[in-house]
N, C-alpha and C positions, 0 to 999 in steps of 0.2 A: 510429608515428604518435602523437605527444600531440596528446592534445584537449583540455577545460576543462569545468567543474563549471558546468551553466547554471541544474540550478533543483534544489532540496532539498525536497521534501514530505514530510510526516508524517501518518498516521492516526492519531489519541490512541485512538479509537474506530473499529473497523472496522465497514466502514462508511455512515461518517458521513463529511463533507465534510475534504477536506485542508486541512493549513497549508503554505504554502510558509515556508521557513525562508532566512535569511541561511548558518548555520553549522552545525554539529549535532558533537556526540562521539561519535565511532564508539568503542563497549564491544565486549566479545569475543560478546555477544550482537547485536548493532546498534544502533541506536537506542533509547534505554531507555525515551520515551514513544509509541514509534510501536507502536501495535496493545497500548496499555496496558491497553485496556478491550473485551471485546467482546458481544455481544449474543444471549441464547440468546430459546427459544419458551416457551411453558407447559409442553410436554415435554420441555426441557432441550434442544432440539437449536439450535447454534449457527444466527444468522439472517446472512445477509452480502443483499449489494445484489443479489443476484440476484431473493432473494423480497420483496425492503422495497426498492426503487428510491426512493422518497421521501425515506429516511433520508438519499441526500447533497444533501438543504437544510438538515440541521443543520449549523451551524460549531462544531466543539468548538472550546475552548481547558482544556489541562489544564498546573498547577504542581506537576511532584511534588515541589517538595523541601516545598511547604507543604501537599501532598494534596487542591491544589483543582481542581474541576472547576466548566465553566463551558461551555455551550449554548446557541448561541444560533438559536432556533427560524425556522419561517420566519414574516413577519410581524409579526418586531421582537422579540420578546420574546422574556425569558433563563431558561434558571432556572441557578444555580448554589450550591455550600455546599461546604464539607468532607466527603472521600469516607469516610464510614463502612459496614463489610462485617459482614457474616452467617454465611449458611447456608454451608459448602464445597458445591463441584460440580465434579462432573468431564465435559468436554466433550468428544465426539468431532469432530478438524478432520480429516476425510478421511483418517481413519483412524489420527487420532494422538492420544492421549486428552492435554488440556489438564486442567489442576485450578487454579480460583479460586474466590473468592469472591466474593457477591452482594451489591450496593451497595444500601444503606438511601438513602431519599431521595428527590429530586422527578423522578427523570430517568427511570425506567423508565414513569412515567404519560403523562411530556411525548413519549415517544418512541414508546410503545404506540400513542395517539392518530395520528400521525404514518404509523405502519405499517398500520393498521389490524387489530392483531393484540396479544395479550398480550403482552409483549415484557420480560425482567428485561435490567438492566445487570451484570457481572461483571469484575469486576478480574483480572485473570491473576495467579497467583503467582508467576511468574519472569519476567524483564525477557527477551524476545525471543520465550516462546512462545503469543504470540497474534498470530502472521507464520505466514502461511498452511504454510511450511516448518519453523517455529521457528527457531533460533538457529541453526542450520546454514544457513537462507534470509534471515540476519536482512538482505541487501543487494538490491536491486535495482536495474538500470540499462539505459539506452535511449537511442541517440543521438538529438539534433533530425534527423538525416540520415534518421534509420529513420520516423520519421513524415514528415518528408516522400515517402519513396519509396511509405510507406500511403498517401496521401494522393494521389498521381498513379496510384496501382493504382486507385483507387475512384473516380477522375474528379474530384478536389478539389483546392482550393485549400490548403485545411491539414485537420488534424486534432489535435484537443484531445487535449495530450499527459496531461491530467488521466482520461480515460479508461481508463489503463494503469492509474493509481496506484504507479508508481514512485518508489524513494524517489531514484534521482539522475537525473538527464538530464544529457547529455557530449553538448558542443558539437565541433565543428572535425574528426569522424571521417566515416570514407565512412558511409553507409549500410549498417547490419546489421555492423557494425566488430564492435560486441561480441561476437557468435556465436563470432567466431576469438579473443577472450579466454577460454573455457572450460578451467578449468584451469591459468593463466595467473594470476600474481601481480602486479594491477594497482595503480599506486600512486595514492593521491588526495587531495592535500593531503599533514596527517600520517600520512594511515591506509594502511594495505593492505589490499586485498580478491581473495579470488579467487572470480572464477563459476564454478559447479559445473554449472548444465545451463540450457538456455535455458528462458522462462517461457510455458505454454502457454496458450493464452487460452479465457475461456468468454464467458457471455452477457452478465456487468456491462459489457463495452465497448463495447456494442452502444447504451448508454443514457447518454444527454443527461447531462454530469457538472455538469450544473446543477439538472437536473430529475428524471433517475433515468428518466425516458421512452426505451426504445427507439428512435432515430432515424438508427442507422448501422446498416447488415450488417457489421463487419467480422468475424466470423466464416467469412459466405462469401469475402471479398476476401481475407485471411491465407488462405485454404484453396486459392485459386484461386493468387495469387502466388507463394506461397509452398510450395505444393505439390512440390517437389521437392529443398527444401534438407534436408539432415541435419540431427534432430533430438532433444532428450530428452523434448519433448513434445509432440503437435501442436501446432499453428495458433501457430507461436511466433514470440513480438514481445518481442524485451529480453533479458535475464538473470538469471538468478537467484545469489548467492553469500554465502559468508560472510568475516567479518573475520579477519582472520590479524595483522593488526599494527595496533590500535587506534589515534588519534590522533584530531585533531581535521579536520575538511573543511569548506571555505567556498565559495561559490559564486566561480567565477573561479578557485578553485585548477586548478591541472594535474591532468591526468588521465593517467598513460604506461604502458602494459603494462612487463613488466620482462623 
């Protein structure tokens, strides 16, 4: 079954609000600005949107080749400069120790306020492991089909594919296609990717990907649904994988298992 490349999102900052993209180069890491940056506490421990929901009203926009970062808050205003780093740190991502350094600047103040919490900004040192699997997860993807079928499970009309935060969405597949791509060398565009296990869901999808507010259960409704399919993680919505044949991928490219 080929499907098509319908939408490209990027985290520059985990996070922090998506970019959708036209095209993106898939590296043997993935995406080399997506989850460029991410967010620890005053005790070092890495923050995501479970405990800072408000952080996706920020819109990043980041230029590595120029090292500029750019923020744009809610309520209009920016702050943005040239990323300058510090202290090293080494972070634990669910039990996988990351090591970056801590960005000097106006962004850990504009974001702290935002969280209501002390909050530093941190550059990852290596392009793909601030992707919740690293460079072995640097891909992920979800049919339009699968959110629909979430979507008649929970009594709706649609549901906002931005709540997954997937970096691809494939058009034109049944419903939960990707599950049976596991293992499987799928082509996309230029690039090749194969998914390694499906992606298990927790509380961030439960929250308004406008407002970070709690306003869906899908927690219960994957549990209820989808309770019986074979799985590598629970409550699983999408896939997870990595690059095998880098290239470039644009939206509307094909998408064909091999």
């Amino acid at each position: 079954m080929t499907g098509s490349v319908a939408w490209i999102a990027i985290a520059p900052v985990k996070a922090l609000a998506l970019l959708y993209l036209a095209e993106v180069e898939l590296e043997p890491t993935g995406v080399r600005e997506n989850r460029a940056f991410y967010l620890v506490d005053g005790e070092g421990r890495m923050v995501n949107g479970k405990v800072a929901g408000a952080l996706v009203q920020v819109v990043p926009a980041y230029d590595a080749a120029a090292e500029r970062l750019r923020l744009e808050l809610p309520g209009g205003t920016a702050v943005e400069g040239v990323v300058e780093v510090g202290e090293q740190v080494t972070t634990d991502f669910f039990g996988r120790p990351v090591g970056g350094r801590v960005v000097t600047g106006p962004w850990a103040e504009a974001l702290s306020e935002i969280a209501g919490r002390p909050l530093r900004l941190v550059k990852a040192d290596r392009p793909g492991s601030g992707v919740d699997r690293g460079a072995v997860g640097g891909v992920s993807l979800v049919g339009a089909s699968s959110l629909g079928a979430l979507a008649t499970a929970a009594g709706l009309e649609r549901v906002d594919g931005r709540r997954f935060r997937m970096l691809f969405g494939i058009d034109g597949v049944a419903a939960h296609a990707e599950d049976g791509w596991i293992g499987r060398r799928v082509r996309m565009g230029k690039a090749v990717v194969m998914p390694r296990g499906n992606v298990g869901r927790c509380a961030v999808t439960t929250q308004n990907p406008d407002t970070g507010v709690p306003d869906l259960d899908t927690l219960r409704v994957l549990g209820e649904y989808r309770a019986e399919v074979e799985t590598t993680e629970p409550r699983p919505f999408g896939v997870w994988g990595q690059v095998v044949e880098p290239g470039r991928v644009r939206v509307d490219d094909p998408v064909e298992p091999e």
